[in-house]
Wavefront OBJ file of the C-alpha trace (Angstrom):
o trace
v -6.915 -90.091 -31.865
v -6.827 -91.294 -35.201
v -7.372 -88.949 -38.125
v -10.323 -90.446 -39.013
v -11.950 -91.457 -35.951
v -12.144 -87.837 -35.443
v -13.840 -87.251 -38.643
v -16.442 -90.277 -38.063
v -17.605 -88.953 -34.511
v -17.911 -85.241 -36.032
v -19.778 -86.613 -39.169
v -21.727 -88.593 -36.661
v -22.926 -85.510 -34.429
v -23.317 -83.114 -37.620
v -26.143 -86.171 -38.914
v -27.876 -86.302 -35.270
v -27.904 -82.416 -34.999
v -29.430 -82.311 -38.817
v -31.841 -84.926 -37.698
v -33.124 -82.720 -34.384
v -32.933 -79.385 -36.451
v -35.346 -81.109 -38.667
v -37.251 -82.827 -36.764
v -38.503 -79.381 -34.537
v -39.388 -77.904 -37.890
v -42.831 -78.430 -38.302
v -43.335 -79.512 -41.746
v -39.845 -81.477 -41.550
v -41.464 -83.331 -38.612
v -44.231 -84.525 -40.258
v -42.390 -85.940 -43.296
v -39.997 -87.242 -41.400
v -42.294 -89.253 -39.580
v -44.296 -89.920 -42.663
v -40.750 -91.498 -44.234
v -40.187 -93.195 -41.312
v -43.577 -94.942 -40.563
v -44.528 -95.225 -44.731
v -40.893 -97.127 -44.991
v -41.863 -99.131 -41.701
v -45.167 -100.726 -43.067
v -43.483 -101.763 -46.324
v -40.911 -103.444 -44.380
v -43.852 -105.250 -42.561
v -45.042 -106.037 -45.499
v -42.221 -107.264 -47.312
v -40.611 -109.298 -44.109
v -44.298 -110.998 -44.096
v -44.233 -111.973 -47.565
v -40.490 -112.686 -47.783
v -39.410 -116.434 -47.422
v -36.154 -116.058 -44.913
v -35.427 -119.516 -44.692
v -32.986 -119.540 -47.598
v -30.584 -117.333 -46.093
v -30.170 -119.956 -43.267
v -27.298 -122.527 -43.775
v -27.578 -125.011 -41.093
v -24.137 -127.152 -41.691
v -22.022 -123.326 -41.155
v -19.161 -124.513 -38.764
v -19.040 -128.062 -39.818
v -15.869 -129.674 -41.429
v -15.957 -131.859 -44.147
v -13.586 -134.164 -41.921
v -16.632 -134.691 -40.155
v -15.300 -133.654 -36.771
v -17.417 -130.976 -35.936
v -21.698 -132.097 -35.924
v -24.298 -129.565 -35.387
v -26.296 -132.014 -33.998
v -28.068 -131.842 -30.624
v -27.327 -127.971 -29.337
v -30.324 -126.848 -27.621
v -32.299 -124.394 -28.962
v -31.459 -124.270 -32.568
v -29.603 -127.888 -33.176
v -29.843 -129.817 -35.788
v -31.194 -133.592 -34.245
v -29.230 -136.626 -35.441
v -30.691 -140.102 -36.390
v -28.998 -143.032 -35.684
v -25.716 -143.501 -33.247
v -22.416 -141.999 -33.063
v -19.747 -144.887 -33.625
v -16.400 -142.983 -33.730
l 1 2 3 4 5 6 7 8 9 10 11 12 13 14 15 16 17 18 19 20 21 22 23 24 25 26 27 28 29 30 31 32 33 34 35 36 37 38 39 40 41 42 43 44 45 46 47 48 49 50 51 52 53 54 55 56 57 58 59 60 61 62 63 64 65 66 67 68 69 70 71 72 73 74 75 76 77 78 79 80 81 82 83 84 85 86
């Protein structure tokens, strides 16, 4: 194996074993879990709050030849009005 895909696995099972050494500790288990849930409601919050829809670009894939139309592709498409004359 590659050099460093030997040191990403290791680094990888050195992180998990810190995380269950921690987590059996009593007081480390109950600010871990404080961390984790605390962090999880302000994420709640914020993604409830936060307006997503301006990180959407609807016209990604089309080419400004004007072959490509993300018109009607069920679920997400965009719906054309008016008729196709090419």
């Amino acid at each position: 194996m590659d050099k460093w895909i030997k040191v990403f696995i290791l680094s990888f099972f050195i992180s998990i074993l810190f995380l269950v050494i921690v987590y059996h500790i009593p007081a480390g288990r109950e600010s871990l879990q404080r961390i984790i849930v605390d962090n999880l409601d302000e994420q709640i919050e914020n993604y409830d709050r936060a307006n997503i829809t301006g990180f959407v670009d609807p016209l990604i894939g089309t080419a400004k030849d004007g072959h490509v139309f993300p018109g009607p592709c069920l679920p997400f498409g965009v719906v054309k009005v008016g008729f196709d004359v090419e």
